[in-house]
C-alpha positions in Angstrom: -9.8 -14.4 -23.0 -9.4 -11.4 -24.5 -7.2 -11.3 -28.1 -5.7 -8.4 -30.4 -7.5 -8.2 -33.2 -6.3 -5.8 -36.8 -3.8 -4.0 -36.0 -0.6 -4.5 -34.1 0.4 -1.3 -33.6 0.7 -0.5 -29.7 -1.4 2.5 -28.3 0.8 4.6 -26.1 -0.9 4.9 -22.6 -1.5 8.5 -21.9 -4.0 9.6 -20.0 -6.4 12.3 -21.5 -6.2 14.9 -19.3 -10.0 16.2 -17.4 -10.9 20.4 -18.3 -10.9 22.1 -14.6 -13.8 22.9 -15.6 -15.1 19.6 -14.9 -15.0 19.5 -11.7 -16.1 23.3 -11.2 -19.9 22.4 -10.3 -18.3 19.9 -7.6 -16.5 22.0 -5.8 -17.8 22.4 -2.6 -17.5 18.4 -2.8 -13.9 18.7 -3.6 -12.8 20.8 -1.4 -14.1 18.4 1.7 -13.1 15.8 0.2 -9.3 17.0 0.5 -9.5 18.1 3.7 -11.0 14.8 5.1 -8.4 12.5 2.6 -5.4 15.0 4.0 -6.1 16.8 7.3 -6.4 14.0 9.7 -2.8 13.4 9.8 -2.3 17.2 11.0 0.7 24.1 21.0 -1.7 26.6 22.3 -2.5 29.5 20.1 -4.9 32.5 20.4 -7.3 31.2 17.9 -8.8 34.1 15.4 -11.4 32.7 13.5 -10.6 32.9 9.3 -14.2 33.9 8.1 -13.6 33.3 4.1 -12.7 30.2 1.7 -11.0 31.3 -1.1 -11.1 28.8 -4.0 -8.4 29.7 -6.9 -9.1 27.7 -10.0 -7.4 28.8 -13.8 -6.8 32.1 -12.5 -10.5 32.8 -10.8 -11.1 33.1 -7.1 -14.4 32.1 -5.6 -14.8 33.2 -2.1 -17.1 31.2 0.2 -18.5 32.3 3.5 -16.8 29.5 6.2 -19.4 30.9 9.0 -22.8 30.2 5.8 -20.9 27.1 5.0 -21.5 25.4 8.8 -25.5 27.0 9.2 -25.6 25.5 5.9 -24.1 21.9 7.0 -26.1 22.1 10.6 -29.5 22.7 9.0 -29.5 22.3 4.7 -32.9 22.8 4.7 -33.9 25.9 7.4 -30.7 27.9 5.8 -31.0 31.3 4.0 -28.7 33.3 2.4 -26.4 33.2 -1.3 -23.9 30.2 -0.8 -27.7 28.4 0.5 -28.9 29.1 -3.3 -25.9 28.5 -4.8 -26.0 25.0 -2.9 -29.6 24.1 -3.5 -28.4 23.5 -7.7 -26.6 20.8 -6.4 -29.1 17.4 -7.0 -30.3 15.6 -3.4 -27.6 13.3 -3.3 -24.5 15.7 -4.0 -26.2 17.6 -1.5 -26.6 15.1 1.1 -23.2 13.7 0.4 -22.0 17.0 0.8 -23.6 17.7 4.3 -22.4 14.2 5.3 -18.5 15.3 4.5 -18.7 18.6 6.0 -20.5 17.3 9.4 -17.5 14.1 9.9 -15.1 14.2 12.5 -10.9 14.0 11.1 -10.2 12.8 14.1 -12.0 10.9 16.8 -9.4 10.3 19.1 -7.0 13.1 21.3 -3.9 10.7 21.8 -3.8 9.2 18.2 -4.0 12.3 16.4 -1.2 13.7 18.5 0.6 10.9 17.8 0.3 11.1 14.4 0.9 14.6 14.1 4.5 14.0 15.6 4.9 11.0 12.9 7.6 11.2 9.5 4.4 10.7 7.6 2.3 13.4 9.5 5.1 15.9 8.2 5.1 14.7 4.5 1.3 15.5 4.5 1.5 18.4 6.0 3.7 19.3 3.6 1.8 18.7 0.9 -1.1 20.0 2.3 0.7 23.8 3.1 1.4 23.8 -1.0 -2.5 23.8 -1.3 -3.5 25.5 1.5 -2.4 29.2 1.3 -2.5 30.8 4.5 -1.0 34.3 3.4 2.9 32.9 4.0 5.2 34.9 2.0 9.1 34.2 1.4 11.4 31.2 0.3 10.3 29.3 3.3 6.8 30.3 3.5 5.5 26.2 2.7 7.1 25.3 5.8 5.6 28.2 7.9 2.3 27.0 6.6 2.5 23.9 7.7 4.3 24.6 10.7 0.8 26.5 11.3 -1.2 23.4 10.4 0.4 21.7 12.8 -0.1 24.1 16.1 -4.0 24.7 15.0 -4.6 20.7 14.9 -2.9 20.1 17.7 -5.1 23.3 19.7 -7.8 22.1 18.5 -7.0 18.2 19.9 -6.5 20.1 23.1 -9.8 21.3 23.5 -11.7 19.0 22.3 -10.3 16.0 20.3 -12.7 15.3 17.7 -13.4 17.9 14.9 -14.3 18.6 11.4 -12.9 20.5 8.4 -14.9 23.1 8.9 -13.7 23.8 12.4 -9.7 23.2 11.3 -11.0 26.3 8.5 -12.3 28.4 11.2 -9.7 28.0 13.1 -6.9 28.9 11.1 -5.7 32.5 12.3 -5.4 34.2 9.0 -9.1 36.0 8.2 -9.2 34.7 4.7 -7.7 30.9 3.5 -6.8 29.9 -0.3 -7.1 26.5 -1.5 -5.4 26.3 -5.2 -8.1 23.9 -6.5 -5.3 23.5 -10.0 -3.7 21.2 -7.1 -7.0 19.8 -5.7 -7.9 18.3 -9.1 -3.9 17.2 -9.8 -4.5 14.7 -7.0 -7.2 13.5 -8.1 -5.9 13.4 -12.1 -3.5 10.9 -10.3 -5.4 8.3 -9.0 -7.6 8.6 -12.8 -4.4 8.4 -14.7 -3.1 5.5 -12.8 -6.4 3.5 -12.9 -6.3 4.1 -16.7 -3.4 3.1 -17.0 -3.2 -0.2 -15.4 -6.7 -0.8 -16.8 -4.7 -0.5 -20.7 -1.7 -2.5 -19.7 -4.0 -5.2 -18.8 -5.3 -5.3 -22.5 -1.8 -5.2 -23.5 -1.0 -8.0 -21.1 -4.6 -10.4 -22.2 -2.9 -9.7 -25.9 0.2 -12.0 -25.3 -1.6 -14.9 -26.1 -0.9 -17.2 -22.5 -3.3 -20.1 -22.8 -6.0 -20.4 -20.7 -6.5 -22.6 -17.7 -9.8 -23.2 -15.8 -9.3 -25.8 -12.4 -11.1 -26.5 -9.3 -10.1 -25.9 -5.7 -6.9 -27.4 -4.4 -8.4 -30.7 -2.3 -6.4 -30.6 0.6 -7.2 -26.9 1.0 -10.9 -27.7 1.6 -9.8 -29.8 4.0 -10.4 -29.6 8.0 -6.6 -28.7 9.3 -5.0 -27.1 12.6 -7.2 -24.4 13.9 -4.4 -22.5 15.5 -0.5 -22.7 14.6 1.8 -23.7 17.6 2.3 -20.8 19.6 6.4 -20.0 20.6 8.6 -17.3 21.6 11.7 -17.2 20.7 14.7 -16.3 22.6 16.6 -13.1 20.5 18.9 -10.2 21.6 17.4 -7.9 20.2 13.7 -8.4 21.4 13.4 -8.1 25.2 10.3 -9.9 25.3 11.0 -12.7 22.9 10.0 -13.4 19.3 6.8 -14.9 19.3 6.4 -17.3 16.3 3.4 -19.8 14.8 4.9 -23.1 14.0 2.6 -25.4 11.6 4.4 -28.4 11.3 3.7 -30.4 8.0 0.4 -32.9 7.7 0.8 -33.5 3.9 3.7 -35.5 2.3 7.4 -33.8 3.3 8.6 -31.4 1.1 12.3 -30.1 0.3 11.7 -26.9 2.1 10.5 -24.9 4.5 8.3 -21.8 5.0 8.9 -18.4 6.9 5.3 -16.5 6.5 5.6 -12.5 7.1 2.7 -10.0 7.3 2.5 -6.3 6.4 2.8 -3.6 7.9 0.6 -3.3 10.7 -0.8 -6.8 10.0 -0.4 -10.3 12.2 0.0 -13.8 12.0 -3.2 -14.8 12.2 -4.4 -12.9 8.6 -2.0 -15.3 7.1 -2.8 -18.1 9.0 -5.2 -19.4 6.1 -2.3 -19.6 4.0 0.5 -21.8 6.7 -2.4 -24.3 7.5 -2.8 -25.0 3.8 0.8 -25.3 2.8 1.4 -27.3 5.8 -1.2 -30.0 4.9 0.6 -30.1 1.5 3.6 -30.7 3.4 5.4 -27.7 4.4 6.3 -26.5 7.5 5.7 -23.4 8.2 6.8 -20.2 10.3 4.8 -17.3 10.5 6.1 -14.4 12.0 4.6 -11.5 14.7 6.8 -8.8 14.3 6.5 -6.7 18.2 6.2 -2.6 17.0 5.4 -3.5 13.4 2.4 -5.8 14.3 -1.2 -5.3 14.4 -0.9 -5.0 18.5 1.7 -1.7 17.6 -0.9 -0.7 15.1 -3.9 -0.6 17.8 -1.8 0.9 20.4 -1.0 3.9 18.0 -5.1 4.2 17.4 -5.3 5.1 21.3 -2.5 7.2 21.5 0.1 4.8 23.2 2.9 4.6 20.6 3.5 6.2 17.4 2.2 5.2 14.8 4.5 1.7 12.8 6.3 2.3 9.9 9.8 1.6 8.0 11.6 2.1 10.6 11.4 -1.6 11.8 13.1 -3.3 9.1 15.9 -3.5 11.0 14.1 -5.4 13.7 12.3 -7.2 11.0 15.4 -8.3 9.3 17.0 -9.6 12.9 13.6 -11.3 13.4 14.0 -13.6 9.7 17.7 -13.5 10.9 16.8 -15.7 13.9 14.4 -17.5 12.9 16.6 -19.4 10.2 19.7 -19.5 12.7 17.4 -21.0 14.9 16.2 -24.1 12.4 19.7 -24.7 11.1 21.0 -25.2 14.8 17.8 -27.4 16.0 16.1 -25.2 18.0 12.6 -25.4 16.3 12.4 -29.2 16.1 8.7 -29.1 17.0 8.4 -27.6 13.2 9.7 -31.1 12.0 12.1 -29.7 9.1 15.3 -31.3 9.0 18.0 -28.5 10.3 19.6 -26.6 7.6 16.7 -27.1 5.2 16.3 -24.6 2.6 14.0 -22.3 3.3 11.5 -20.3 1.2 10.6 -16.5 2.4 6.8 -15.6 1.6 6.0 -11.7 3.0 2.8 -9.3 2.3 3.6 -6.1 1.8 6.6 -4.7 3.8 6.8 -8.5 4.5 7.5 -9.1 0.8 10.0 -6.0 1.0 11.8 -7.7 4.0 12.3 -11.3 2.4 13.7 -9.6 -0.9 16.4 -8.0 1.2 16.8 -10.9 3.5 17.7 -13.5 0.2 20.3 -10.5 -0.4 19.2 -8.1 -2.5 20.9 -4.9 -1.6 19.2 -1.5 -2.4 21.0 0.4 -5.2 23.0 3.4 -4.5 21.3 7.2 -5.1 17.9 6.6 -3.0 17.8 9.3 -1.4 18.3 11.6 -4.7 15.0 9.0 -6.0 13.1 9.6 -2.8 13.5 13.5 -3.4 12.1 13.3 -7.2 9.4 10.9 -5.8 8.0 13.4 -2.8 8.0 16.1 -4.4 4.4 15.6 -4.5 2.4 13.6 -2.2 2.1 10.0 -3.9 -1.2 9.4 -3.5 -1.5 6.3 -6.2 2.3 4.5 -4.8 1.9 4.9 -0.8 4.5 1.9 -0.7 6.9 5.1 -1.6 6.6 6.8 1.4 7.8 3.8 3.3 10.7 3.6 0.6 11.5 7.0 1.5 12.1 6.6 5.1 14.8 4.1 4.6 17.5 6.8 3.7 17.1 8.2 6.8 18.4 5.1 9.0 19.2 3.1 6.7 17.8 -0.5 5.9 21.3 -2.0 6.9 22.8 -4.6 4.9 21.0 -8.1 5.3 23.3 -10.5 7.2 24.6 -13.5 6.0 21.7 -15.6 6.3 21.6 -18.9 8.9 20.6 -21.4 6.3 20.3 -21.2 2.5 17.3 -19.7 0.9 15.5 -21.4 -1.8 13.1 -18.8 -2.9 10.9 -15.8 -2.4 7.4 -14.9 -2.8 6.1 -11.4 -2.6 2.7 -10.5 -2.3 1.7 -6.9 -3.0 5.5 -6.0 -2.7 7.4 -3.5 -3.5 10.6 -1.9 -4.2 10.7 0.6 -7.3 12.8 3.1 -5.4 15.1 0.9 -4.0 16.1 -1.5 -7.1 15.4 1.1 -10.4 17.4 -1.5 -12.5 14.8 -4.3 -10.8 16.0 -7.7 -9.3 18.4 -8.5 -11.9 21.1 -9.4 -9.2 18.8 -11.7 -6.7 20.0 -15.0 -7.4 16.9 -17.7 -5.9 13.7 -18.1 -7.9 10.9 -15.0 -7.1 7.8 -15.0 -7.1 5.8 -11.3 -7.6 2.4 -11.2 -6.8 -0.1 -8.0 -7.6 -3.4 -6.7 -8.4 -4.9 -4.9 -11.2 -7.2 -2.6 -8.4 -4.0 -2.0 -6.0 -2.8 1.9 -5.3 -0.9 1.2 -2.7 1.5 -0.5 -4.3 0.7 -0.4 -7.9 1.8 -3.2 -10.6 3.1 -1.6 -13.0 5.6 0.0 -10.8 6.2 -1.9 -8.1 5.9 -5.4 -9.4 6.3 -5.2 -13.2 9.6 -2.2 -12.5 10.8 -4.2 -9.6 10.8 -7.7 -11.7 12.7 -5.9 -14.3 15.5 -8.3 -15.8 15.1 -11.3 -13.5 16.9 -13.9 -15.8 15.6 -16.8 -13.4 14.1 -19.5 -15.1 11.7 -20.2 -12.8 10.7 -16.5 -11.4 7.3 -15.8 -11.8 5.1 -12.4 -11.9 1.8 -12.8 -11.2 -1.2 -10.0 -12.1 -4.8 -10.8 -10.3 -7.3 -9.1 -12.3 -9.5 -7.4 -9.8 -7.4 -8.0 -6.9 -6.0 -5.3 -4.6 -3.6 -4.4 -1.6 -5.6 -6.0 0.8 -6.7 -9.2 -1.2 -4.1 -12.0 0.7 -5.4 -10.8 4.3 -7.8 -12.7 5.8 -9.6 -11.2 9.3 -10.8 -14.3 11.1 -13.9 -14.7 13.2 -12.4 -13.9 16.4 -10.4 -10.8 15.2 -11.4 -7.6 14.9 -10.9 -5.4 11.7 -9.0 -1.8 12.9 -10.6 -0.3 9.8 -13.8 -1.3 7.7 -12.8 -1.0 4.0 -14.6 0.1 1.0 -15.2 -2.7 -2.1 -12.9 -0.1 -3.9 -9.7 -0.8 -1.8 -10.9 -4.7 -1.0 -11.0 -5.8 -4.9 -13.0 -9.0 -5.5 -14.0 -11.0 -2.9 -10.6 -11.8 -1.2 -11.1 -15.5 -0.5 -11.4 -16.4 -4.0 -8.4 -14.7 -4.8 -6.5 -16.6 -1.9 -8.2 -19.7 -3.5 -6.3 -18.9 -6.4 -2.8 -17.4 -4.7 -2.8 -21.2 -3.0 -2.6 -22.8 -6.1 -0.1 -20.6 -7.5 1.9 -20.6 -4.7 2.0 -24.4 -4.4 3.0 -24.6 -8.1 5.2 -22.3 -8.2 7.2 -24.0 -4.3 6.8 -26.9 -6.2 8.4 -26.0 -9.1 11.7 -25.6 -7.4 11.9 -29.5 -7.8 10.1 -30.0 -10.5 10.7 -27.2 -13.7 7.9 -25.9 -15.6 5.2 -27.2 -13.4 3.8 -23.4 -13.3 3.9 -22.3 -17.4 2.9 -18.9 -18.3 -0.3 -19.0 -18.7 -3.8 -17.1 -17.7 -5.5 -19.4 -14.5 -9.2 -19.3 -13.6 -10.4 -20.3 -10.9 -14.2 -19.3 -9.4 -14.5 -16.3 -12.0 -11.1 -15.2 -10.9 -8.4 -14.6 -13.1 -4.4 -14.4 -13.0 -2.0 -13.6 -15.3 1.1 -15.7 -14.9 4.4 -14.3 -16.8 7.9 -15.6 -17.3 10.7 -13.3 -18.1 10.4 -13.2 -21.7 6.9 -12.9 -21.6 7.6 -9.6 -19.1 9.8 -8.1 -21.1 7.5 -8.4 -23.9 4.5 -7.3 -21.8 6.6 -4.3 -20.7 7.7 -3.2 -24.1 3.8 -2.5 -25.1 3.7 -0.2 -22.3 4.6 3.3 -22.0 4.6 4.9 -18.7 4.3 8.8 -18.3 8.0 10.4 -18.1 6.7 11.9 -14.5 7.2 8.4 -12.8 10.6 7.9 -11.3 9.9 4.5 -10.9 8.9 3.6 -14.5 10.6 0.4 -15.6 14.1 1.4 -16.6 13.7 0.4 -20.0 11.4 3.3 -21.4 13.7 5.7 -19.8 15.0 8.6 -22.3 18.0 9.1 -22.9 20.0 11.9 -20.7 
């Protein structure tokens, strides 16, 4: 355990800015790097082929030959010619890194890119994207010109052939010579430095509160052999044609005083989170999980081949109906294979957008202005808070006001949640116990601003915010042997190894369920368990924790305590 040591005096976290000219013997490596992070979420033209690459950095322009650039990426080592010596400084593996971005695809698949290209989040990128990419636009609405002219090329060039490179997109843009304003390349990627500094400093702040630490073992009955599969049903609902289909896991263990309703992510299913209802069951509580139909992993694969657009915020409305009747249909008896007692209390547990969707199921309302938030907050790309574009879509429909809920709810427990947009003043008005659950490595929905911000003045006794050191986005999903990943992710967006954080999420989770009965069975305090380790806070201890940080003044989500004054 880490402690302060001298002085008390609290650094303020600001970021020391990188020199453009850092990056300036990388920039061939930049540049792809863009495109391929950006492009892929890009009608007939005549295509004229742009022959120069432009790069404009502090006021410099470097031009670069696009037609040198591909010989040079097709054969590295047979190519002549100036840009071939200027690339041969480069060391072996910049230059094989190099040839390896420039040669892969953006898009592998005809029916999904043009899918995506017609998406709310395909726009927002594009948008971004046309503020980097000058393609010799003039006028007030020359940005949206640009990436009105994105859009035809990529979708041309899905047309005729459906899977292409960056190199292609540059060729095929109709102006003769293309821009990129590298001053924004390298503002990108000062975000994702700044923002991994400073939630690597806030958790020094947060080992300097002094919370005890405490080592255990394994829960037992989680090593234990259990159900392999929940019970399948589907529910009869209005709104859903088909049916709800649900996973009931009645209790094994001893009976608790509540219930469980188990909600994955965006895009995720029931079976990542099946890991977590078979062990809560065998500690005795029965549990729901939810498949959300056009939010699930099914509506996720079916965008991949083209089928469906691809899921996003939209469904919350469907999700919220879906909680809706699921706790309607235990307080009137219909789920009596699940074994809870109708009208039980029940406890909402979500991932992600799950988390989101129990938050405003227990009643907590978004605050008024979010669309005036959403506009500060896109007015660049958020590359280090994705959660924000999802936030952003709700002013468009609406996320509705939660209806009265079916049965009382006892709790909530968010994993990776978030929020920041929607409750600025945090969850000072949600009136069950919460639990808020993040990780030190997550950028998609980072802690300081969408767990710590979104906390804010919970005055609960029992609430809970939980940091995992080392534990990202993607740490509570668990891909079982008979499921197959949709993406392979890198150790940077995976964190530790996931299953010893969900070692260590079950035992939190249990004490903190089980401290609706019994207070202060979950103490703030700093838990180990396999090398893994968690922060737990209390309100107090939050407060304290987030009066030692200071956010930059560019965050519109920053906890609303360090905001100046108007």
């Amino acid at each position: 355990m880490t402690r302060e040591t001298g002085s008390t005096r609290t650094p303020e976290l600001r970021p020391t800015p990188v020199p453009a000219s850092h990056f300036r013997h990388r920039l061939p490596g930049v540049v792809v790097s863009l495109l391929l992070a950006l492009l892929p979420l890009l009608r007939p033209m005549p295509l004229q082929a742009a022959s120069v690459l432009e790069l404009q950095l502090d006021g410099l322009a470097l031009p670069i030959d696009l037609k040198q650039l591909q010989e040079w990426s097709r054969a590295p080592e047979q190519s002549r010619g100036e840009l071939a010596s200027w690339l041969s400084l480069l060391d072996a593996r910049s230059r094989r890194d190099l040839v390896q971005l420039l040669r892969a695809p953006l898009l592998r698949d005809r029916s999904f890119g043009q899918q995506l290209l017609a998406s709310w989040t395909g726009e927002q990128l594009l948008q971004e994207l046309a503020g980097l990419l000058d393609t010799g636009e003039r006028g007030p609405d020359a940005r949206a010109r640009s990436a009105e002219l994105l859009r035809r090329t990529v979708g041309e060039l899905l047309g005729r052939r459906g899977e292409f490179n960056s190199l292609d997109l540059l060729l095929a843009l109709p102006p003769e010579r293309v821009s990129l304003q590298l001053d924004g390349v390298i503002e990108l990627a000062q975000q994702w430095r700044d923002q991994l500094l400073l939630q690597r400093q806030a958790l020094q702040q947060l080992s300097g509160l002094g919370l005890p630490l405490r080592r255990s073992t394994p829960l037992l009955l989680s090593q234990q052999t259990g159900p392999v599969n929940g019970l399948p049903l589907r529910l009869a609902v209005a709104h859903r044609p088909g049916g709800l289909p649900l996973e009931l896991w009645p209790a094994t263990g001893q009976p608790q005083g509540t219930w469980v309703v188990l909600m994955p992510g965006l895009g995720g299913s029931a079976g990542q989170l099946s890991w977590l209802a078979a062990a809560l069951s065998r500690w005795g509580w029965p549990v729901v999980v939810l498949d959300h139909p056009g939010s699930d992993a099914s509506a996720l694969q079916a965008s991949l081949v083209g089928r469906r657009p691809p899921p996003d915020a939209t469904s919350l409305g469907d999700r919220l109906a879906d909680i809706e009747a699921v706790l309607q249909a235990q307080r009137q008896g219909n789920l009596a294979s699940l074994g809870a007692r109708p009208g039980t209390p029940a406890v909402l547990i979500g991932h992600s957008l799950g988390g989101l969707t129990a938050l405003l199921a227990a009643g907590q309302q978004p605050e008024p202005g979010l669309g005036r938030r959403c506009r500060q907050a896109l007015s660049r790309l958020p590359l280090t808070n994705l959660s924000r574009l999802l936030q952003c879509q709700l002013p468009r429909q609406g996320p509705g006001a939660a209806p009265a809920s079916a049965a009382p709810i006892a709790a909530v427990v968010a994993y990776n949640g978030f929020g920041s947009l929607l409750w600025p003043a945090g969850l000072r008005g949600l009136r069950q116990p919460v639990m808020l659950v993040g990780g030190s490595l997550d950028l998609i929905t980072p802690p300081l601003s969408e767990q710590l911000a979104v906390f804010g003045q919970q005055r609960q006794g029992r609430s809970r915010l939980v940091v995992v050191e080392g534990g990202s986005h993607f740490s509570p999903v668990r891909v079982g042997s008979g499921e197959q990943a949709l993406f392979q992710l890198g150790d940077d967006l995976v964190g530790v190894d996931p299953r010893k954080v969900q070692a260590l999420l079950l035992q939190l989770t249990v004490e903190f369920l089980q401290s609706l009965e019994q207070p202060l069975l979950l103490s703030p305090q700093i838990r180990e368990l396999d090398a893994v380790r968690a922060h737990v806070l209390d309100g107090p201890l939050v407060r304290r924790w987030n009066g030692r940080i200071k956010t930059p003044a560019a965050d519109p989500a920053r906890p609303a305590t360090h905001r100046p004054p108007p």
